[in-house]
C-alpha positions as CSV (number, residue, x, y, z in Angstrom):
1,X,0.0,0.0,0.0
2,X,1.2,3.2,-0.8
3,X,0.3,6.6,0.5
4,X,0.4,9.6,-1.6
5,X,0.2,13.4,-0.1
6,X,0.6,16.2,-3.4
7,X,1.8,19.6,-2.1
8,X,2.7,22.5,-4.6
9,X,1.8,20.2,-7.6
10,X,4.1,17.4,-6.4
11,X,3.3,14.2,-5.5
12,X,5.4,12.5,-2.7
13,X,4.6,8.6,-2.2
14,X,5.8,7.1,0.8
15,X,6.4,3.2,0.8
16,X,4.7,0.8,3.5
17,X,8.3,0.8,5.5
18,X,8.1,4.6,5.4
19,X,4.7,4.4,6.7
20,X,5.7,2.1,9.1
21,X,8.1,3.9,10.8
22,X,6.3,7.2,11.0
23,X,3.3,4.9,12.8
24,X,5.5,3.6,15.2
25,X,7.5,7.0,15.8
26,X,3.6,8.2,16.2
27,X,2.3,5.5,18.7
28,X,5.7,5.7,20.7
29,X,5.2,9.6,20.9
30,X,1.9,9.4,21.4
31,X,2.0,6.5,24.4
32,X,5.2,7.1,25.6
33,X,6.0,10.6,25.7
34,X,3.4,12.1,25.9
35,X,2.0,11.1,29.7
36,X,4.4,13.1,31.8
37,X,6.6,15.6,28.9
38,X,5.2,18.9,30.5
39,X,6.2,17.7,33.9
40,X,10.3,16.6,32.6
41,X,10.0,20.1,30.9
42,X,9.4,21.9,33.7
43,X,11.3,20.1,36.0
44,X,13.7,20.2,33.5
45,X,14.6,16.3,33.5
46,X,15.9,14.5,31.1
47,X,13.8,11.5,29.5
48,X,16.5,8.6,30.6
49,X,14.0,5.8,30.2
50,X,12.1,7.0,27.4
51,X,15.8,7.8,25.4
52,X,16.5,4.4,26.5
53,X,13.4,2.7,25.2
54,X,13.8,5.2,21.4
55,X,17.0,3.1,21.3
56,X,15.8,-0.1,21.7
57,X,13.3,0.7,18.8
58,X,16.2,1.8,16.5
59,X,15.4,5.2,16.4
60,X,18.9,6.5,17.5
61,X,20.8,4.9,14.7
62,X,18.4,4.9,12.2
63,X,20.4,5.8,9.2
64,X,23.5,3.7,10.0
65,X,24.3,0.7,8.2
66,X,22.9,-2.5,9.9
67,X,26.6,-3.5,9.8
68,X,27.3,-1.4,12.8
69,X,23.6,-2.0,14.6
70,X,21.9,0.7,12.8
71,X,18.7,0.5,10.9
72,X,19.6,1.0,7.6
73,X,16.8,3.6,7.1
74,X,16.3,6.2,4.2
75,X,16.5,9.9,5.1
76,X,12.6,10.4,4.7
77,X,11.8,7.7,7.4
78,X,14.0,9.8,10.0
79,X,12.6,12.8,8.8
80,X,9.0,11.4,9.4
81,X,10.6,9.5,12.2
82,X,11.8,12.9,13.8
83,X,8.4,15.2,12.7
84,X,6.3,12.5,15.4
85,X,8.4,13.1,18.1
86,X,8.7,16.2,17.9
87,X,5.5,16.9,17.7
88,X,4.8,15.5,21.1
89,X,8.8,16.2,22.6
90,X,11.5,18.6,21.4
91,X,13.6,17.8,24.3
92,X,13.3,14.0,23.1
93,X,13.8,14.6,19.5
94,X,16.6,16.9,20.1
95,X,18.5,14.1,21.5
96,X,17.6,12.1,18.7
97,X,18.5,14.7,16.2
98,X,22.0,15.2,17.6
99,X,22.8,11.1,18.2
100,X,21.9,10.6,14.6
101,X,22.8,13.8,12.5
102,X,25.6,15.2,14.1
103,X,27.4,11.7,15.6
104,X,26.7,8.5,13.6
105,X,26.4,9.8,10.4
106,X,29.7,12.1,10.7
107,X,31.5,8.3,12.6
108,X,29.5,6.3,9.7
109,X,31.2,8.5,7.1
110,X,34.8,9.7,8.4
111,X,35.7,7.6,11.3
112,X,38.1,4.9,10.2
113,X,37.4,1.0,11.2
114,X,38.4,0.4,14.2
115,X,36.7,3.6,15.4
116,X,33.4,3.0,13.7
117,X,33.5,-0.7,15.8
118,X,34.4,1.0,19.3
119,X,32.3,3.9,19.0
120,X,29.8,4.0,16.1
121,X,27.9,0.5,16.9
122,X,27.1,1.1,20.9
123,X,25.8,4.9,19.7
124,X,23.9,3.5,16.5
125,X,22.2,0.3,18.6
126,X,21.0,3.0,21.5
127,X,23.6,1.7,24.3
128,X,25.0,5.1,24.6
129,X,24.5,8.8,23.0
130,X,26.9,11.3,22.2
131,X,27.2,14.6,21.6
132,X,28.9,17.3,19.3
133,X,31.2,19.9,20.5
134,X,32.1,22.8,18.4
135,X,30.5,26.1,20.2
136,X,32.4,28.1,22.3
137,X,32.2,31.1,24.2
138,X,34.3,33.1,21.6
139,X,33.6,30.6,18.6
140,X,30.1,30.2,17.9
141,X,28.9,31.1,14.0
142,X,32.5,31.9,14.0
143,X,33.5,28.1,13.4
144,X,37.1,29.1,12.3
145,X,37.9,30.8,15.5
146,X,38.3,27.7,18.2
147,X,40.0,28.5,20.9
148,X,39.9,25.0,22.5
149,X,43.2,23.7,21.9
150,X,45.0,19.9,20.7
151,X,48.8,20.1,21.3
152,X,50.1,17.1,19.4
153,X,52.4,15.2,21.6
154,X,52.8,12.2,19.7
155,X,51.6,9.6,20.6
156,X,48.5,11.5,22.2
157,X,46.7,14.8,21.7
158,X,46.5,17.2,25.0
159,X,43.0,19.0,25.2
160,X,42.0,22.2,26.7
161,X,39.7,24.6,26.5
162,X,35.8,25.2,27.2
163,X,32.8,24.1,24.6
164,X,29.3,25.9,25.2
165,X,25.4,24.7,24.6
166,X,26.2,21.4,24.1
167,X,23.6,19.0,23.4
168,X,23.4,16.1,25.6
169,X,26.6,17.4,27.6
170,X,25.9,15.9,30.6
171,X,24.4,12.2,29.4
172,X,26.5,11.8,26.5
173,X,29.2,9.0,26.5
174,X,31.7,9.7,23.6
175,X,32.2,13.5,22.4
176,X,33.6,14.8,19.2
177,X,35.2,17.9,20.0
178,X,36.8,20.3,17.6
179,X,40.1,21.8,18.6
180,X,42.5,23.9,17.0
181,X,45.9,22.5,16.8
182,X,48.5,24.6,14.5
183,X,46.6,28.3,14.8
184,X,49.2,29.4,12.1
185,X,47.0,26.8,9.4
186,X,43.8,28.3,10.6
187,X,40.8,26.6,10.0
188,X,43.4,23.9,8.2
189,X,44.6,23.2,12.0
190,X,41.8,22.1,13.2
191,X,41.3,18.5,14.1
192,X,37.9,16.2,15.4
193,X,39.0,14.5,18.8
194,X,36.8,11.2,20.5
195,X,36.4,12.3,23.4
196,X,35.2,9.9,26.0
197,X,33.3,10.5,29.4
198,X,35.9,9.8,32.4
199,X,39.0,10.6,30.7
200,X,40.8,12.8,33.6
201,X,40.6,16.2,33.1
202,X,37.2,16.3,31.8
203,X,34.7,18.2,33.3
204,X,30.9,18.9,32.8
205,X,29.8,22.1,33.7
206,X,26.9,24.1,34.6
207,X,23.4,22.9,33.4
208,X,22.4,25.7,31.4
209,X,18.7,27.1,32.3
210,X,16.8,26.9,29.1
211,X,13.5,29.1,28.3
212,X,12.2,26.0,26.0
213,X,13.6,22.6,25.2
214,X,14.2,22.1,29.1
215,X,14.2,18.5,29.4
216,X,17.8,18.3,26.9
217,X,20.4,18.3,28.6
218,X,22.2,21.3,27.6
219,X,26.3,21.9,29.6
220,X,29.6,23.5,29.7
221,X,31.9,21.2,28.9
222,X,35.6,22.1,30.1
223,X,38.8,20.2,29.2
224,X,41.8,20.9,31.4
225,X,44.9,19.1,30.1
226,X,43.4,15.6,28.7
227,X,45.2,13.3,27.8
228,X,43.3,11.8,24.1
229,X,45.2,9.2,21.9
230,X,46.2,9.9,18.6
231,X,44.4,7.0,17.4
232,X,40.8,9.0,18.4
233,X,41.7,11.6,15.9
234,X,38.9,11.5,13.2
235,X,40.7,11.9,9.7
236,X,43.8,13.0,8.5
237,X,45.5,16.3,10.7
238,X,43.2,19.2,10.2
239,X,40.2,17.8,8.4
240,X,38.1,18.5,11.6
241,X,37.2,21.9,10.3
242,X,35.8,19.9,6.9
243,X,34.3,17.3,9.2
244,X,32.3,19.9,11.3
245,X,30.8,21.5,8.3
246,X,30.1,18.6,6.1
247,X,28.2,17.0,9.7
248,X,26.3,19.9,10.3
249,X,25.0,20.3,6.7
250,X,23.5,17.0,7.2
251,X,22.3,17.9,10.5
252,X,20.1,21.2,9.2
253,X,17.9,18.0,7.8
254,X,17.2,16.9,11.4
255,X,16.7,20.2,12.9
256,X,14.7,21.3,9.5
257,X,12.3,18.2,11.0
258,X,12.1,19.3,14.1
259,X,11.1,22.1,13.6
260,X,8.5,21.3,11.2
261,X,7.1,18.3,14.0
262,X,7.1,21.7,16.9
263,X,5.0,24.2,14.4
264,X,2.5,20.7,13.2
265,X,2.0,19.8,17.3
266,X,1.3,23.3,18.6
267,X,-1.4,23.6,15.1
268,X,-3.0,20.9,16.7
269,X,-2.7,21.8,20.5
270,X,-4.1,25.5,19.0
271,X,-7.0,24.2,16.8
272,X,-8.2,21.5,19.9
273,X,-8.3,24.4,22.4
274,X,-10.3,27.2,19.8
275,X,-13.0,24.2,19.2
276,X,-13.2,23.8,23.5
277,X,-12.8,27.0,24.7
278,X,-16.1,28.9,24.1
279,X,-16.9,33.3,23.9
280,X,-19.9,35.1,23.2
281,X,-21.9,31.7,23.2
282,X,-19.7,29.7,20.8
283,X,-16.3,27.8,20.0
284,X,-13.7,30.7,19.6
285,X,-12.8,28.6,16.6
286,X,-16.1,29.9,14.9
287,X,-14.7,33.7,15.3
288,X,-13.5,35.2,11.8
289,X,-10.3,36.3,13.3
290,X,-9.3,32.5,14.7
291,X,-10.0,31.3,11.8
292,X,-8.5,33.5,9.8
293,X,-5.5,32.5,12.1
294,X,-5.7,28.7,12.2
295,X,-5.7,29.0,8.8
296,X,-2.9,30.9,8.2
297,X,-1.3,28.3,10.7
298,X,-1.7,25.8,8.1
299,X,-0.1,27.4,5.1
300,X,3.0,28.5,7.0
301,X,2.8,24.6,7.9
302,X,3.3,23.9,4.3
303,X,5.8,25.9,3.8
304,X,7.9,24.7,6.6
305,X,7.5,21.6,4.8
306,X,8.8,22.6,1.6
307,X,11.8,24.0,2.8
308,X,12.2,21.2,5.1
C-alpha cells in the first residue's frame, strides 16, 4: 500500500516501510512521551528511560548501516521519524536529532574501522548517545575561530579549553570535539578529537537554564589538560574543520524536522483548544479572526514543509 500526499503540484509517495516507521514514531510519541513531557519540561529532566526505550526501537541509529547495529533507514523515514516526536517532545527529539545527524552519520562517514566498531555501533544500537562539541564562548557562527586547543604530543593529543550549549553534555558517553591544533593553518589546524566520558581532566559544567527545550540536557563542557590518543583523531590532521561543516550540513535536515514536528503539534494543541474553549456563546474557533488564524497556521505549515 502506498500513501500519496501532493503539495505544490508534487506528489510525494511514501512506501509501507516509510509508513511504518512514521506509525511507530507516532504511537511511541503518542504513548510514551506524551504522559508526563510537560512535567520533565518543567522540572527540567531528562527522559532517561524514554531515550532508553527510542534506542531499543532503532530510532537512535536509524540511518546507519545494519553493519554497525543501525537501521539501515532512508533519510525520509528519519525525517518522518523525527516530525512524530517532535510533535509531542523537542527535548526528546533533540537528543535524537544530535545522536543521529551530528554523531553516527559524521562516525559512519569519516571515522576509520576500528573507530566505527568502538564507538559507532554502541551509539547507533541505542547503548550510549553522544554529543557534538564545536560552540564556544568566543567561537560560535565563528567556526574558524576555536579557541579550545589539541597540542600534538605524539603519541596523544592534550586538550584544553571550554565548549558551550552542548547537546546532551551531561548524558552523552563519547564527544567529538573540535580543537585547533596549529593556529598558524587556521581553519586547516583544526582537528575532530573522540572524546570519551571519564577521561581525567574532563569536566561537565553548569546545566544551562533553558527558556524551552528544558528537558535536553544542555552543559559547559571544560577540558583541562586531557590526555586523548592519537588514534581517536577523526581523519587526517586538520580535516576537523571539513568534518564539522560537512556534519552539520546534514544535520540542518534533522533540525529542518524538528522544527516542522514543533510548528505541526502546537497547530494541533491551538485548533483542539479554539473548538473547546467557548466566547460570546460559541467555539472561539467559529470567530473570523481565529480562523483566519488557524488557517494561516496551516499554510506557513506547508511551507515549513517545503523548505524542510
Amino acid at each position: 500500500m502506498m500513501e500519496t500526499t501532493t503539495l505544490a503540484g508534487l506528489n510525494f509517495e511514501l512506501s509501507e516501510e516509510q509508513i511504518a516507521v512514521r506509525d511507530a514514531a507516532r504511537d511511541f510519541a503518542q504513548n510514551v512521551l506524551k504522559p508526563g513531557v510537560i512535567d520533565r519540561d518543567r522540572e527540567q529532566r531528562f527522559p532517561k528511560d524514554e531515550i532508553k526505550q527510542l534506542g531499543e526501537l532503532g530510532f537512535l541509529g536509524m540511518m546507519v548501516s545494519p553493519e554497525y547495529g543501525g537501521g539501515g533507514m532512508d533519510t525520509i523515514s528519519y525525517v518522518l521519524a523525527m516530525e512524530e516526536i517532535s510533535k509531542i517532545d523537542a527535548s526528546a527529539s533533540v537528543v535524537m536529532s544530535v545522536n543521529n545527524s551530528l554523531v553516527c552519520w559524521g562516525l559512519e562517514e569519516f571515522a576509520n574501522e576500528e573507530q566505527k566498531q568502538k564507538y559507532l555501533v554502541p551509539l547507533a544500537k541505542g547503548e550510549v548517545i553522544g554529543a557534538f562539541c564545536l560552540s564556544e564562548p568566543e567561537a560560535g557562527s565563528d567556526a574558524t575561530s576555536q579557541r579550545t586547543t589539541a597540542i600534538d604530543m605524539g603519541d596523544h593529543y592534550l586538550l584544553n579549553g571550554t565548549k558551550n550549549w552542548i547537546t546532551n553534555g551531561g548524558t552523552a558517553s563519547t564527544y567529538l570535539v573540535m580543537a585547533q591544533t596549529d593556529a598558524a593553518k587556521k581553519h586547516k589546524g583544526i582537528n575532530c578529537l573522540i572524546v570519551e566520558k571519564g577521561m581525567p581532566g574532563f569536566v561537565v559544567g553548569a546545566k544551562e537554564d533553558k527558556l524551552g527545550i528544558r528537558g535536553s540536557d544542555t552543559h559547559t563542557l571544560m577540558f583541562q589538560d586531557v590526555k586523548v590518543p592519537k588514534e581517536n583523531r577523526i581523519g587526517e590532521d586538520g580535516f576537523g574543520f571539513t568534518f564539522a561543516m560537512k556534519t552539520l550540513s546534514g544535520g540542518r535536515i534533522g533540525i529542518a524536522s524538528q522544527a516542522l514536528g514543533i510548528a505541526s503539534g502546537a497547530y494541533e494543541l491551538a485548533l483542539a483548544y479554539s473548538k473547546e474553549r467557548k466566547a460570546f456563546g460559541k467555539a472561539i474557533s467559529e470567530h473570523q479572526a481565529i480562523a483566519f488564524k488557524l488557517a494561516d497556521m496551516v499554510r506557513r505549515s506547508k511551507r515549513l514543509v517545503c523548505f524542510a
